[in-house]
N, C-alpha and C positions, 0 to 999 in steps of 0.2 A: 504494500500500500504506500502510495506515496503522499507527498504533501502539496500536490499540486490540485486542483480545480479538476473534479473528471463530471463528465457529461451525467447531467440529471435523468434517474430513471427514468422509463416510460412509464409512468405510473401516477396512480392520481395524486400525488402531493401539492398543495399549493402551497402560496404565499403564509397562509395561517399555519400551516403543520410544517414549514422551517421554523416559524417566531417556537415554539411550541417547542423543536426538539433544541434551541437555544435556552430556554427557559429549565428546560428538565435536567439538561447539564450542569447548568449555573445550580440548580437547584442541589442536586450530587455536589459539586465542587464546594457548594456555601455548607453543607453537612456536614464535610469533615474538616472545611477553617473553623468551624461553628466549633467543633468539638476535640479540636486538636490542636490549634493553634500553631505556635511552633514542635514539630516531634521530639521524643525524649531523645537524649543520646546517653548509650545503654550500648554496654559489649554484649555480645551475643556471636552463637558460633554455625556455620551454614551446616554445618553433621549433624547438629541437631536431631533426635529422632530417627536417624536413617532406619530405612527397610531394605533386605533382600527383595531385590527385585525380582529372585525365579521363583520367588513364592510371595508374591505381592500380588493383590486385588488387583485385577483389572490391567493384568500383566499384557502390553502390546510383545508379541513376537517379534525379535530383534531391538527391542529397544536400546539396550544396550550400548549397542552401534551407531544408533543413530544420531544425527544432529538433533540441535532442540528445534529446530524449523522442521523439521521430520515427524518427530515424533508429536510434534503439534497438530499436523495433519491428519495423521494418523490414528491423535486421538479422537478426532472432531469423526473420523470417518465411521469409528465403532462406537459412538456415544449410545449407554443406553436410557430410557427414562431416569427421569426423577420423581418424585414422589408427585410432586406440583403440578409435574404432566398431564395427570389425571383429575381435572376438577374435582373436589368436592366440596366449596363453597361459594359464600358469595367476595371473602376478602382474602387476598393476599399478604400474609403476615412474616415480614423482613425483621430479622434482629441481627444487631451489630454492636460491636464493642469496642472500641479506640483509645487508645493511651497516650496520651502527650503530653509534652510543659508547655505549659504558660509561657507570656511574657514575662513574668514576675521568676519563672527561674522554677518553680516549684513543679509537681508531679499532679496532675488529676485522670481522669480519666471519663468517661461517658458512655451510657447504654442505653441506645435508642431501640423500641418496637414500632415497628411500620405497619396500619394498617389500610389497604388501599383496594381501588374498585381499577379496572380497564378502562376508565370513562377519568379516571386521573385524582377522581375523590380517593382522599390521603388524613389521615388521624395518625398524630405523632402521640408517641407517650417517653419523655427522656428521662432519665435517670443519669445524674453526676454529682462527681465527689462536691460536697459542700467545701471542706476543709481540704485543701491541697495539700500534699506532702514532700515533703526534699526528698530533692532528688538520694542525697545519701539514706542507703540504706530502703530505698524505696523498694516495695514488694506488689507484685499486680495482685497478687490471693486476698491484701489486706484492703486494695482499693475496691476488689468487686464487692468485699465485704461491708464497707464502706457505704457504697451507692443505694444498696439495699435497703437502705432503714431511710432514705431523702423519699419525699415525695413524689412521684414524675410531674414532669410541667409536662401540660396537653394545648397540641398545636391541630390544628384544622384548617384544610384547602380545602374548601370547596365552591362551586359555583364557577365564577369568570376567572376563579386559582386556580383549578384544575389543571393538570396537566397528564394529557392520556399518555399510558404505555406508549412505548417505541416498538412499532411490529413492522414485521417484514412484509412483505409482499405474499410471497410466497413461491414465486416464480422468477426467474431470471438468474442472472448473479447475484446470490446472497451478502459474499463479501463486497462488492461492488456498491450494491445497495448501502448498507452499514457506511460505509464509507462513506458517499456521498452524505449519508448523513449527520455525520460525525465531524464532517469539514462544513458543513453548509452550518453548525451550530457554534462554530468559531468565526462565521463569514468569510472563510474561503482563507484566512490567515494560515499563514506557515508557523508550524509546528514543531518542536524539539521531540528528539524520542521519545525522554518520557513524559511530556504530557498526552502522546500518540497511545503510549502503554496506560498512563492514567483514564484517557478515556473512554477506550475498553474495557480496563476491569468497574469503571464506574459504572457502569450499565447494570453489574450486579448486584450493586450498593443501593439502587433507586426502584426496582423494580421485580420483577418477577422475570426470570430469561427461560422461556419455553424451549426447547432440542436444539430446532431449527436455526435460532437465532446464538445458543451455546455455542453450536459447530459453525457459526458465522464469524464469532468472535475467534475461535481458537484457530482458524484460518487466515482472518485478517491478521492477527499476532506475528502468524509464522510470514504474512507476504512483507510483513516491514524492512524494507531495501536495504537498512541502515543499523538491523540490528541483529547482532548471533546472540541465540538465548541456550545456556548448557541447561543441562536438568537431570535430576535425581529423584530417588524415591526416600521421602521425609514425609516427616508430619509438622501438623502446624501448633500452636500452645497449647489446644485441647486434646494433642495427641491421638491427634486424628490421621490416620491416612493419606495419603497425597503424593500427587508428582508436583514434585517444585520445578519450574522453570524460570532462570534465573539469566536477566541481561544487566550489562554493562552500560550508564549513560551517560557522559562526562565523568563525574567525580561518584556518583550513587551507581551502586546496584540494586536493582528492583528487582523481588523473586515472587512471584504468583503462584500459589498453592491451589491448586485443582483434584478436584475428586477424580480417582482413576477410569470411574466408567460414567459416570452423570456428565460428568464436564463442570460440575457446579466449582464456583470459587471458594474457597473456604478461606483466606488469609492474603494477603499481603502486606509485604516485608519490606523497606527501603533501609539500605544500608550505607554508611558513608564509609567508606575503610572497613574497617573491624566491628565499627560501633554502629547500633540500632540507632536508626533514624527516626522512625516513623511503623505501629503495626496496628492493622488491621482484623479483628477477627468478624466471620462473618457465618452465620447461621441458612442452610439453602429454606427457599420461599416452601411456605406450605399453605393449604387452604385453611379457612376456617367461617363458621356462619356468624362471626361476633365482632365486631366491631372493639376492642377491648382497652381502650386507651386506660380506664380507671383501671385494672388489674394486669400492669406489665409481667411479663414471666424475664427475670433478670436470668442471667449465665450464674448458676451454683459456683461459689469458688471453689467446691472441691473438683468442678473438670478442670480446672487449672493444674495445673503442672507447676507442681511445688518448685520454688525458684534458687532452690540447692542445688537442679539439675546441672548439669554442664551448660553453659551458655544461654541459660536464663537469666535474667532478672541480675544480672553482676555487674553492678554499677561502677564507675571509676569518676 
């Protein structure tokens, strides 16, 4: 994918559904300055978690061998459902978790639940650390535990805020499509890698990413002209499962945690040298018939991964 102007699909989009996927971006991008501000800096080690790969879920044949533009393809080519696939309600419910410093220097953290319609009606319920913590000695077990006992502040778009899903066509070039789209929501502006890389994983931060559009993304990834991405099999702080595939962008590395067979995102990881920049944890979309902003479901700290582990949570 490049960062040039490519020819608008044949398809029905107008003028009001560009303003719209400009809007849903910004809106992704305002979520995690909202909630991050500047990223911690935190050592942290890329072995993390590893898995044997000949006995890892969701094992592609030859991966091994492959490039990470390879085996990006090739995941997108054997994706299978996720659970979200399958309607069974009327709302899509996104949960995310974000760690970062302030300006002030200190450690917080934030837990947002997303509950949202196709039509772009969106009920926020957040959850953040009241009391910030230094950076010394700071522990993520102690922030989630933290967030728990705060209130959520409740946000609502709806009406002329709405802003619908991002869907594909369904026809033609997928990646193509995406693309277009994805440039037409910066105005045609030229782009460094990784804001290229940010705003494809942002798509899974805002919304609900049905197959179709999963293996659009992990295809677009692999066509970016300007970037080799290695990858391994790790897990992300929930000790979860995953193929990490990790790029080079200037001075950062950006590593995206992906489920081996859904495609879904689970994390992303920006690194400056040695030291954690910036992490995302991210829960895949599920249905639900409830609107639920008064009863958030926060992340348990004990899925967390106690921060004695090797390259957790070891501050310098």
């Amino acid at each position: 994918m490049t960062t040039e102007p490519i020819e608008r699909p044949a398809a029905q989009h107008d003028q009001r559904r560009r303003r719209i996927r400009w809007l849903w971006l910004a809106l992704a991008a305002a979520l995690i300055v909202a909630v991050g501000g500047a990223y911690a800096v935190v050592r942290s080690s890329a072995a993390t978690g590893q898995v044997d790969a000949a006995t890892a879920t969701g094992t592609v044949p030859g991966e091994a061998s492959m490039s990470g533009k390879q085996l990006l393809e090739a995941l997108a080519a054997g994706l299978t459902d996720a659970p979200a696939d399958h309607r069974t309600g009327t709302y899509t419910l996104l949960h995310s978790v974000v760690w970062g410093q302030n300006i002030q220097g200190t450690m917080e953290i934030a837990a947002r639940d997303t509950w949202r319609t196709q039509d772009g009606t969106v009920h926020y319920a957040e959850q953040r650390s009241k009391d910030n913590m230094p950076i010394a000695g700071f522990d993520p077990v102690k922030t989630i535990q933290a967030i728990q006992a705060q209130p959520p502040l409740i946000m609502d778009f709806t009406g002329e805020n709405r802003t619908p899903d991002l869907a594909l066509s369904g026809t033609g070039d997928a990646v193509k499509e995406l693309t277009w789209y994805v440039q037409s929501s910066r105005q045609w502006q030229p782009a460094i890698a990784r804001v290229r890389i940010d705003e494809l994983a942002g798509i899974y931060m805002s919304q609900y990413v049905p197959k179709h559009m999963r293996q659009a993304i992990l295809r677009a990834l692999a066509a970016q002209p300007d970037v080799e991405f290695s990858h391994e099999r790790s897990a992300d702080i929930q000790g979860r499962a995953a193929i990490a595939f990790s790029a080079k962008t200037d001075n950062e590395t950006i590593t995206l945690y992906f489920h081996p067979e859904t495609g879904d995102l689970l994390a992303k990881r920006s690194m400056i040298g040695d030291r954690l920049f910036g992490y995302t944890l991210l829960e895949p979309a599920v249905w639900t018939d409830r609107a639920g902003p008064q009863n958030p479901q926060p992340t348990p700290a004990s899925t967390i991964i106690p921060t004695w582990l090797p390259g957790v949570g070891t501050l310098t």
